[in-house]
N, CA, C and O of each residue as an XYZ file, in Angstrom:
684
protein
N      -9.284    -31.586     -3.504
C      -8.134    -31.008     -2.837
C      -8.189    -31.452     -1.383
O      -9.306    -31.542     -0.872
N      -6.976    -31.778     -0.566
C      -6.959    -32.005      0.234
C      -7.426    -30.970      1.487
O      -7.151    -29.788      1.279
N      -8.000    -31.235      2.575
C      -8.437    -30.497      3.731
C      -7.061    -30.009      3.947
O      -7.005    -28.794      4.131
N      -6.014    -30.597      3.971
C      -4.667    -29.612      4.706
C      -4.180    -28.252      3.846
O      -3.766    -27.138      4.163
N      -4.450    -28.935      2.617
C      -3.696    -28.167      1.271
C      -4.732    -26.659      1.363
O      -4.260    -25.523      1.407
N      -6.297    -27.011      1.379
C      -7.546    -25.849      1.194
C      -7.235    -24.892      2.484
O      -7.110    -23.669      2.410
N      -7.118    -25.791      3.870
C      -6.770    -25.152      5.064
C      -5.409    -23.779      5.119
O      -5.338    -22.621      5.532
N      -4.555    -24.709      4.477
C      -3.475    -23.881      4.409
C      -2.853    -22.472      3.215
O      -1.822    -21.805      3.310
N      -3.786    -22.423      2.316
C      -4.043    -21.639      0.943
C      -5.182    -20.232      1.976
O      -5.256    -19.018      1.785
N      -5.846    -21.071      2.960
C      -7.269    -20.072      3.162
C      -6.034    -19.191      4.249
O      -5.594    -18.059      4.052
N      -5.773    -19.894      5.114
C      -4.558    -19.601      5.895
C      -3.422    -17.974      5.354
O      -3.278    -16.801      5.698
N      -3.071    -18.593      4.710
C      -2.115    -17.638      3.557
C      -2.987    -16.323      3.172
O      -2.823    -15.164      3.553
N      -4.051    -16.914      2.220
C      -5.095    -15.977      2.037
C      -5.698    -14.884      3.099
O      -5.964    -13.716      2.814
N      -5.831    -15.394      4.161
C      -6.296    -14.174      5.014
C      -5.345    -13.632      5.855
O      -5.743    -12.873      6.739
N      -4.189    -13.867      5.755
C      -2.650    -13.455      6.111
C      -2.508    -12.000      5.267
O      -2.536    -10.866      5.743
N      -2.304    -12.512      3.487
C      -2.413    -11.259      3.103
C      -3.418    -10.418      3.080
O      -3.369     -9.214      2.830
N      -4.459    -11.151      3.381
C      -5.917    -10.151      3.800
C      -5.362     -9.125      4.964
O      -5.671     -7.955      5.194
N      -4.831     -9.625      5.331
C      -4.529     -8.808      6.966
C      -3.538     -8.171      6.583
O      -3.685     -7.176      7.292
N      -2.448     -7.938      5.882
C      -1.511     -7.189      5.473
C      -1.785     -6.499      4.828
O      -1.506     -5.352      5.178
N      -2.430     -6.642      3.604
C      -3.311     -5.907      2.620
C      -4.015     -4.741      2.834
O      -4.100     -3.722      2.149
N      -4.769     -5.211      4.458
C      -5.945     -4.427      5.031
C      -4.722     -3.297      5.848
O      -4.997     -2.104      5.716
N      -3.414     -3.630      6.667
C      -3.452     -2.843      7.057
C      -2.469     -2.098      6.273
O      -2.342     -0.959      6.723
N      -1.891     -2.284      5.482
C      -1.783     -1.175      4.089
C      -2.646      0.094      3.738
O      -2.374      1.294      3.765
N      -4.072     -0.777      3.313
C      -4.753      0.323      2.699
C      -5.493      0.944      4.408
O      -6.230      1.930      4.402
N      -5.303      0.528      5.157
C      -6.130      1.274      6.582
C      -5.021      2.494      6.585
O      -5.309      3.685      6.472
N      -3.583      1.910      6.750
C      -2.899      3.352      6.592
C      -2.990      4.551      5.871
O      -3.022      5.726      6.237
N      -3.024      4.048      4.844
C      -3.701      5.516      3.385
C      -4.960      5.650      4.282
O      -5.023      6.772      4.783
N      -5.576      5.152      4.490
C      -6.951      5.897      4.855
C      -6.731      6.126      6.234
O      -7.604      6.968      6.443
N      -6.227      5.973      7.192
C      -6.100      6.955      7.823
C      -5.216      8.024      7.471
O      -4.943      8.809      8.379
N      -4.970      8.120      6.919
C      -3.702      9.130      6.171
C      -5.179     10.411      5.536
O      -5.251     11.634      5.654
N      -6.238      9.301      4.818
C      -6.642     10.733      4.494
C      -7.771     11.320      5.324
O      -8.164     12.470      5.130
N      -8.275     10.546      6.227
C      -8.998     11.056      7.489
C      -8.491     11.863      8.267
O      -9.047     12.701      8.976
N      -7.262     11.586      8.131
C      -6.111     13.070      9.272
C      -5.704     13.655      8.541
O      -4.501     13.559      8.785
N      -5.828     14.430      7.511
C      -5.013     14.909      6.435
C      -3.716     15.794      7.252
O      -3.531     16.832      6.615
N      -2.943     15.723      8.234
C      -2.506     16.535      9.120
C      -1.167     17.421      8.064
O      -0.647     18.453      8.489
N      -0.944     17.075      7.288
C      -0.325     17.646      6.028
C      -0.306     18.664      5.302
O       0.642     19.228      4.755
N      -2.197     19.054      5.315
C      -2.606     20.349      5.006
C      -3.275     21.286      5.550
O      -4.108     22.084      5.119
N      -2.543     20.987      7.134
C      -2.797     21.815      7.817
C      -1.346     22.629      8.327
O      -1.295     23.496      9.200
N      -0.435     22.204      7.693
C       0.770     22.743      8.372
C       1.142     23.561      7.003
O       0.591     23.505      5.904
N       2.277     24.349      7.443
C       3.266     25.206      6.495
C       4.295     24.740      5.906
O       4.769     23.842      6.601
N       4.918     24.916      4.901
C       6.109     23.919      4.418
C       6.950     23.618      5.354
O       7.069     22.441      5.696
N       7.635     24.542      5.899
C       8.501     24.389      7.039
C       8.065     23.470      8.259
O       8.916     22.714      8.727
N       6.802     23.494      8.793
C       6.480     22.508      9.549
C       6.112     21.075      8.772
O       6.130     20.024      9.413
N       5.779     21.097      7.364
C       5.809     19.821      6.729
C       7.691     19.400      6.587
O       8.126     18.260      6.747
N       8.197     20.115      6.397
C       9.144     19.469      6.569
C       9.671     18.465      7.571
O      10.002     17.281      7.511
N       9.604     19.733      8.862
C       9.867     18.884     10.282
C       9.251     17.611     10.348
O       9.904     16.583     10.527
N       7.398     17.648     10.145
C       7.235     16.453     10.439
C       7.231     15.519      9.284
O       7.190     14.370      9.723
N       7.264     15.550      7.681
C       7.756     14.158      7.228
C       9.358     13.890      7.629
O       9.857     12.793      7.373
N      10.056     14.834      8.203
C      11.441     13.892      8.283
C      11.286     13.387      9.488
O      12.133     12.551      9.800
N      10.338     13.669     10.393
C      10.155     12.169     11.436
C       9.259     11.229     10.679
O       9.529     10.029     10.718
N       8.367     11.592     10.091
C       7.364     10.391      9.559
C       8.049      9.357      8.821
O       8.061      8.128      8.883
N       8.764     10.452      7.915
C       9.636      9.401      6.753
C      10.824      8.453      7.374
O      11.067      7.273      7.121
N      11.413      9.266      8.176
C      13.010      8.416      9.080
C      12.565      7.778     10.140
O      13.069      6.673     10.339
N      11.470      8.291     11.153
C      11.026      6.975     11.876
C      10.452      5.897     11.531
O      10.968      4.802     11.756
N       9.144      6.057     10.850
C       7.888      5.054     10.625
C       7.831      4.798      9.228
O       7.603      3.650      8.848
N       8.006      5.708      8.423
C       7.571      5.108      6.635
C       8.925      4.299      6.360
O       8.778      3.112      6.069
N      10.291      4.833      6.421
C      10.989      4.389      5.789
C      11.476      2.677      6.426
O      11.837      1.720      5.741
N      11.361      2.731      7.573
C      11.790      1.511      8.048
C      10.911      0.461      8.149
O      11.432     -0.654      8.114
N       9.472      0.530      8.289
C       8.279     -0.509      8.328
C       8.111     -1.016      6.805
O       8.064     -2.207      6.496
N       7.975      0.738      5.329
C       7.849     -0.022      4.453
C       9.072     -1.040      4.002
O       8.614     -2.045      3.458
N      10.134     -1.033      4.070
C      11.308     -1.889      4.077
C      11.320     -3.657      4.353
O      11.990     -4.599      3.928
N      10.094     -3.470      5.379
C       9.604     -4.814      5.137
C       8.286     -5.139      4.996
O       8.161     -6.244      4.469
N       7.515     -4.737      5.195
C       6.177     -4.430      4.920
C       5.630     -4.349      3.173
O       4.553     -4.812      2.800
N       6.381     -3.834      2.489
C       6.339     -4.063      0.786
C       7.266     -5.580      0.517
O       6.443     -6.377      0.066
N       8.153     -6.021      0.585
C       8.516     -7.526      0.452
C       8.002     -8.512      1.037
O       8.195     -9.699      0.774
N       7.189     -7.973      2.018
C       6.348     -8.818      2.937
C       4.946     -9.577      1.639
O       4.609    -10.669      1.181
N       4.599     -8.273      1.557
C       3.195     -8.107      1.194
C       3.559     -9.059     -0.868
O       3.000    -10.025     -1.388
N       4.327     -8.435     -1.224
C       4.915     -9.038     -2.627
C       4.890    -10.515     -2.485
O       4.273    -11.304     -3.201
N       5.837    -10.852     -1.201
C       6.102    -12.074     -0.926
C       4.760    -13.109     -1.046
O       4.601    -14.019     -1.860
N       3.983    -12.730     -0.120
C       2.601    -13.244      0.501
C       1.633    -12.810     -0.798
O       0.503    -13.297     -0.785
N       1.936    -12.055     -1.764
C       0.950    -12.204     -3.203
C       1.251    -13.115     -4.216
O       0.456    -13.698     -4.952
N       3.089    -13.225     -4.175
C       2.968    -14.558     -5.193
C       2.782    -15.575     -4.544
O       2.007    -16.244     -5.228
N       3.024    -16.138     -3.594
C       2.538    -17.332     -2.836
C       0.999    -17.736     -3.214
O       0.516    -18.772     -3.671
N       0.556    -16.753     -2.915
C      -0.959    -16.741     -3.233
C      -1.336    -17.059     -4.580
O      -2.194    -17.902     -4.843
N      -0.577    -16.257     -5.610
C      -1.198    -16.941     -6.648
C      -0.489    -17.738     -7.879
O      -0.670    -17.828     -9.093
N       0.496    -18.313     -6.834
C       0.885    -19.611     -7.437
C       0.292    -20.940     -6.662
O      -0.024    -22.011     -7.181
N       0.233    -20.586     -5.345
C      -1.147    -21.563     -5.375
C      -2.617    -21.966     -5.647
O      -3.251    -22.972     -5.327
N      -2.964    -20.820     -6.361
C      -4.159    -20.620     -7.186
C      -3.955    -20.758     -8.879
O      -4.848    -20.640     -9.717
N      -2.606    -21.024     -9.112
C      -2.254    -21.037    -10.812
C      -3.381    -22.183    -11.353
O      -4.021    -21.988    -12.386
N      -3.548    -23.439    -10.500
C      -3.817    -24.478    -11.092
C      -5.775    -24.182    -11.137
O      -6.483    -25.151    -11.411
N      -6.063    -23.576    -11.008
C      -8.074    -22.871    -11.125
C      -7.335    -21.490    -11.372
O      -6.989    -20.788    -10.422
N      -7.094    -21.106    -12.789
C      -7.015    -20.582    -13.645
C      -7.450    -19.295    -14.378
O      -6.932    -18.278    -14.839
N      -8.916    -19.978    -14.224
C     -10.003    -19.875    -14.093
C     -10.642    -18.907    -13.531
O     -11.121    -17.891    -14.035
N     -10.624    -19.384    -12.116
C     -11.288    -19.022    -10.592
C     -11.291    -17.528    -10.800
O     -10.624    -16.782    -11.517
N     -12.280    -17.340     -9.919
C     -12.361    -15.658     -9.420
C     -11.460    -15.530     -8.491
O     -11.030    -14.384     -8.364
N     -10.956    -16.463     -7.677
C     -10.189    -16.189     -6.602
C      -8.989    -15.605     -7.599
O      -8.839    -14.389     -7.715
N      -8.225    -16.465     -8.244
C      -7.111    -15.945     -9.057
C      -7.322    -14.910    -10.104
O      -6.346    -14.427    -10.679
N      -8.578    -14.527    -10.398
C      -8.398    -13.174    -11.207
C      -8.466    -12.140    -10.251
O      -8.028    -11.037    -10.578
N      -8.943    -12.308     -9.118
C      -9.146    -10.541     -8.142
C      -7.512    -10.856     -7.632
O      -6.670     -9.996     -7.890
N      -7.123    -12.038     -6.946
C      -5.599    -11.999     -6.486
C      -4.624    -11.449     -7.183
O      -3.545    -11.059     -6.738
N      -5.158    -11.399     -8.744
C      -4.056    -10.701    -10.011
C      -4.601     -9.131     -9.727
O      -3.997     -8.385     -8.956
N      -5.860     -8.713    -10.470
C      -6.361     -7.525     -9.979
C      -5.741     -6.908     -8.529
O      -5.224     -5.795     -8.617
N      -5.755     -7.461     -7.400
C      -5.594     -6.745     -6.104
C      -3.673     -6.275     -6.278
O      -3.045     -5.217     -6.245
N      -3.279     -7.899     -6.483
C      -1.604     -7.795     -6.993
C      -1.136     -6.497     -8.404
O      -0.021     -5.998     -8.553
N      -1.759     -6.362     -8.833
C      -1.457     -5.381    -10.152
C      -1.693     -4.155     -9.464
O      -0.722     -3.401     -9.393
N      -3.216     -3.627     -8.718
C      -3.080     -2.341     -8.132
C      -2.103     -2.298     -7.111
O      -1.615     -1.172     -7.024
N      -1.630     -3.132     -6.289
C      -0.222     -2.819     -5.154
C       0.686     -2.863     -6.217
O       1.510     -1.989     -5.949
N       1.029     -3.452     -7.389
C       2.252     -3.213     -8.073
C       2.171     -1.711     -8.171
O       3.010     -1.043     -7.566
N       1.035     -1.003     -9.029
C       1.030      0.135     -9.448
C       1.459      1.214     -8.298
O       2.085      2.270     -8.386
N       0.924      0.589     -7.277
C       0.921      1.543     -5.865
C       2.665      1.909     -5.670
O       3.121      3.036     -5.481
N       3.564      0.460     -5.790
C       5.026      1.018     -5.781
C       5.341      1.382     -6.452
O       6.228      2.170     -6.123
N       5.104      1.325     -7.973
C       5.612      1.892     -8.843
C       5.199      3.301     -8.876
O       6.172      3.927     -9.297
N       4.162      4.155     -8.619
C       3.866      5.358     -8.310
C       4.945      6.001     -7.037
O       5.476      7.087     -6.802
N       4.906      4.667     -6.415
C       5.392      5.138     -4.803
C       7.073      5.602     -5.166
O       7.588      6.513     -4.517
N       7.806      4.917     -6.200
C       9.306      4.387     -6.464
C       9.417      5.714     -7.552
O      10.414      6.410     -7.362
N       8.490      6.154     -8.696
C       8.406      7.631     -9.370
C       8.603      8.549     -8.720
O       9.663      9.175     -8.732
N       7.250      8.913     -7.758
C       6.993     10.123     -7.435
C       7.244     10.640     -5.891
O       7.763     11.652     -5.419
N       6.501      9.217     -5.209
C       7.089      9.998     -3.732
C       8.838      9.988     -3.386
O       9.480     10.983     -3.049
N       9.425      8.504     -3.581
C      10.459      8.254     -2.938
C      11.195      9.817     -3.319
O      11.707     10.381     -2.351
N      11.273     10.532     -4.655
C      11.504     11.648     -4.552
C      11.989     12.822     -4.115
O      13.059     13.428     -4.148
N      10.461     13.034     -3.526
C      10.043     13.786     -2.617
C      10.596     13.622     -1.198
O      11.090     14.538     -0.540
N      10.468     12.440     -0.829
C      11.218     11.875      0.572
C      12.664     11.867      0.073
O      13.577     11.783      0.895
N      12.848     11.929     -0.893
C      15.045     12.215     -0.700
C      15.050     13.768     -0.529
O      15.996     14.188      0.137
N      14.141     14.733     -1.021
C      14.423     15.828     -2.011
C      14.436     16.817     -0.006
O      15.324     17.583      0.370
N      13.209     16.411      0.806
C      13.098     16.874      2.007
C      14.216     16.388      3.120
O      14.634     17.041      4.077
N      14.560     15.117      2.736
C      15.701     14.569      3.852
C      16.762     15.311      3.848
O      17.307     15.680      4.888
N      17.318     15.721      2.246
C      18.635     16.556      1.970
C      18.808     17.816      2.404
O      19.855     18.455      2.301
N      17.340     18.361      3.112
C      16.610     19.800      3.229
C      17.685     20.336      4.825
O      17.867     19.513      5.722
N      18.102     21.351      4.888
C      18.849     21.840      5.986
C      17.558     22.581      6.587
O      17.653     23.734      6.168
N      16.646     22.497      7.201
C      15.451     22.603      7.599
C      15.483     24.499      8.217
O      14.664     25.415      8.153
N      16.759     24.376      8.732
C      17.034     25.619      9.539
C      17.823     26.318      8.905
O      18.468     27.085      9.620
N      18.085     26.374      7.580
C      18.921     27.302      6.616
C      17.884     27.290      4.869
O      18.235     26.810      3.792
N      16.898     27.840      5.146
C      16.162     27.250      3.868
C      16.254     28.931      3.401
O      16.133     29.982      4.030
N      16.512     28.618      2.066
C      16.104     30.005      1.291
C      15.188     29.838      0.625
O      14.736     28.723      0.366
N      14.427     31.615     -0.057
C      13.480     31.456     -0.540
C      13.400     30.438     -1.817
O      12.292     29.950     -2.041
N      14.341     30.129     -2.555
C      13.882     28.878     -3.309
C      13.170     27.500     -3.081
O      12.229     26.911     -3.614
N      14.147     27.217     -1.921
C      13.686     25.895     -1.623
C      12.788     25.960     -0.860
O      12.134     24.920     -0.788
N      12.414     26.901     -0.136
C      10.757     27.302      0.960
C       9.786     26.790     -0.212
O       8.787     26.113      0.028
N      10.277     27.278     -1.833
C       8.955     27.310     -2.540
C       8.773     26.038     -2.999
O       7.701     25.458     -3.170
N      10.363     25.460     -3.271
C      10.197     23.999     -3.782
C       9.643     22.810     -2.442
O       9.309     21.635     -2.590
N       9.686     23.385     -1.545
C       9.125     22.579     -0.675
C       7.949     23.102     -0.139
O       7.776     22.737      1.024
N       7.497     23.483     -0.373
C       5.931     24.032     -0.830
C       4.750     22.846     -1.421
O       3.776     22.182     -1.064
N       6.006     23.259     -3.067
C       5.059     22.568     -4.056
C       5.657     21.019     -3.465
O       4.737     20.202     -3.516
N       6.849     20.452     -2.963
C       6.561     18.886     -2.718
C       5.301     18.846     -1.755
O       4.468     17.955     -1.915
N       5.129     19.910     -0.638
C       4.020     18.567      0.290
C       3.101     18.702     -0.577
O       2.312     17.759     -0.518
N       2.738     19.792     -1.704
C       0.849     19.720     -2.250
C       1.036     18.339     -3.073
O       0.211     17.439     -2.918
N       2.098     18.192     -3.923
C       2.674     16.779     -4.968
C       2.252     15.603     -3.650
O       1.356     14.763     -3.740
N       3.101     15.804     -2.524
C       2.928     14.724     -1.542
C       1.174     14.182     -1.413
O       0.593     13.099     -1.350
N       0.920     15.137     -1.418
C      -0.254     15.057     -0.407
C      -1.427     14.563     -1.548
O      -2.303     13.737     -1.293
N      -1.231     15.323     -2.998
C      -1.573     14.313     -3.776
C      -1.416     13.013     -3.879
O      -2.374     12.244     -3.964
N      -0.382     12.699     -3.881
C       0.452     11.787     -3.874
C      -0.777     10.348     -3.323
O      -1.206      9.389     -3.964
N      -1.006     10.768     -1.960
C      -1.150      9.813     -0.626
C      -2.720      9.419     -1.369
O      -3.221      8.295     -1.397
N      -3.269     10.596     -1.903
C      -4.863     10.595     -2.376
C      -4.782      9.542     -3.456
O      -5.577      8.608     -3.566
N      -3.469      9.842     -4.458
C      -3.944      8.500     -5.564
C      -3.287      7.120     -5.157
O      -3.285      6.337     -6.108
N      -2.688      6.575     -3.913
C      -1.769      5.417     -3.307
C      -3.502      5.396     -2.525
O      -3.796      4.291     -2.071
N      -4.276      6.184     -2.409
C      -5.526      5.302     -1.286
C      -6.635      4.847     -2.233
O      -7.661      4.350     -1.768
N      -6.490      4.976     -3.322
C      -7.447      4.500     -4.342
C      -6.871      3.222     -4.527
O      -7.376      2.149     -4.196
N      -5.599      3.439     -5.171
C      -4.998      1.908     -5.415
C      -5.114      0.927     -4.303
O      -5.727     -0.123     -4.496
N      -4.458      1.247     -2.919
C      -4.768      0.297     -2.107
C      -6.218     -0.210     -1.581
O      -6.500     -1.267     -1.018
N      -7.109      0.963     -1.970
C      -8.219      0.170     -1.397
C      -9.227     -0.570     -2.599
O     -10.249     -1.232     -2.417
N      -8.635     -0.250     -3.716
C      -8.838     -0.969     -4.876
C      -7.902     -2.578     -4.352
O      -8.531     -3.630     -4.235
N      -7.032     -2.538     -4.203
C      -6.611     -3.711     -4.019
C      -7.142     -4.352     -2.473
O      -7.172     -5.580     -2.564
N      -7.456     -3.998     -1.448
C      -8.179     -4.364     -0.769
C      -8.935     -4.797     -0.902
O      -8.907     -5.986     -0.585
N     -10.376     -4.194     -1.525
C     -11.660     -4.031     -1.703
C     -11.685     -5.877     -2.543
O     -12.509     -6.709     -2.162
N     -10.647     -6.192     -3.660
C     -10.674     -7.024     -4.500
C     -10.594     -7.928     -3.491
O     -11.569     -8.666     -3.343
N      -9.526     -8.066     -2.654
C      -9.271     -9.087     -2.052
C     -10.141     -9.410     -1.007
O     -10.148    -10.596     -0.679
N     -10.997     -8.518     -0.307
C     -11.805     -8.836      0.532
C     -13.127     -9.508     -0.258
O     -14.028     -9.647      0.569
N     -13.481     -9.909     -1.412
C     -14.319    -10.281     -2.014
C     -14.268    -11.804     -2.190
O     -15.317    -12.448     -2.209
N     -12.891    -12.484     -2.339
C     -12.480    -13.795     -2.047
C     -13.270    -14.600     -1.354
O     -14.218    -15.296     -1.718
N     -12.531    -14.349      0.211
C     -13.213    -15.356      1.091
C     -14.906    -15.398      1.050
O     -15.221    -16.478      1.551
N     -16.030    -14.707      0.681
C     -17.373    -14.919     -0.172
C     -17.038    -15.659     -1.117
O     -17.183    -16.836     -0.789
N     -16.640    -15.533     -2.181
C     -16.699    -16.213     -3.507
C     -16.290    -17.666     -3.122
O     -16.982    -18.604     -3.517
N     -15.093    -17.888     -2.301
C     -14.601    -19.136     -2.082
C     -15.943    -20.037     -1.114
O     -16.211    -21.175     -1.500
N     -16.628    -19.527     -0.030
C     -17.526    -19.959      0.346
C     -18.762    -20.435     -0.746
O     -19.302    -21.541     -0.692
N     -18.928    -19.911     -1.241
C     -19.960    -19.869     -2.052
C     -19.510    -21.505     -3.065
O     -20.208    -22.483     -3.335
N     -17.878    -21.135     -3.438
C     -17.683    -22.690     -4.619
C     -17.628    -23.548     -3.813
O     -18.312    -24.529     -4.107
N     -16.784    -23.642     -2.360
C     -16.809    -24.586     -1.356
C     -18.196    -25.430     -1.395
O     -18.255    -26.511     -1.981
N     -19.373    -24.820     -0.688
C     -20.444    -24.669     -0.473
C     -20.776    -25.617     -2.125
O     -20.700    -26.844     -2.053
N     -21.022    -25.166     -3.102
C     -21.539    -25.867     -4.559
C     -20.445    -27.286     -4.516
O     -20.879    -28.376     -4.888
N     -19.270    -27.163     -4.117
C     -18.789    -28.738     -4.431
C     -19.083    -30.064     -3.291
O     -18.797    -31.247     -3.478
N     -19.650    -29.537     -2.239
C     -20.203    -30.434     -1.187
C     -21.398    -31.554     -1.394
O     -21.773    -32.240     -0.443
């Protein structure tokens, strides 16, 4: 393989390393601050409808097509080593972020319509309770999206070793 072609694959590769990483750094700081279960429904409300309308809803918007984008790239330039460990953890890491939206597109997006629609300052006792049980669902929620992402992290940070290592044997 050519030096430009290996250069520019490793390139790519630690691009989505870096996107990847700061994906799953978010869940985990997410569960190092759990700041979620420390509040009351009513104050979970207030603050996911800034979390969700400032920062989640507009970053993931490109930040998930980003990251999709920069995984098939990746392993359609790895189709041809088949084989490779590089292309089975790039599938592995790619399958747990699939799962991660597809959990994310079930259960939270949900939750984030179900609180946006919420008249925050006219809540009756129903919806106090139904918004109750969303942040504990939420907050679950965030606990099984930090397994997946750092499952898909964890895979992908294993690469650039493995690739050293075949580099290294074909010299």
């Amino acid at each position: 393989m050519s030096f430009l072609l290996y250069s520019f694959k490793n390139i790519l590769l630690y691009l989505l390393l870096l996107v990847v990483g700061l994906y799953a750094g978010m869940h985990f700081f997410h569960e190092m601050c759990p700041v979620e279960t420390q509040l009351t429904p009513l104050e979970y409300g207030r603050y996911w409808k800034i979390v969700d309308g400032t920062f989640m809803h507009r970053r993931m918007g490109v930040m998930g097509p980003l990251m999709i984008g920069l995984f098939v790239v990746n392993i359609a330039l790895h189709l041809k080593n088949w084989e490779s460990p590089t292309l089975l953890l790039l599938l592995l890491s790619f399958i747990m972020f699939l799962v991660d939206v597809g959990f994310t597109l079930t259960q939270q997006l949900p939750i984030n319509a179900f609180i946006n629609q919420l008249d925050l300052a006219h809540l009756t006792p129903k919806s106090m309770t139904e918004l109750a049980r969303a942040q504990t669902t939420s907050i679950s929620n965030f606990q099984n999206r930090l397994v997946l992402a750092l499952v898909s992290f964890a895979s992908l940070s294993i690469i650039p070793f493995n690739q050293k290592a075949a580099y290294r044997t074909e010299i």
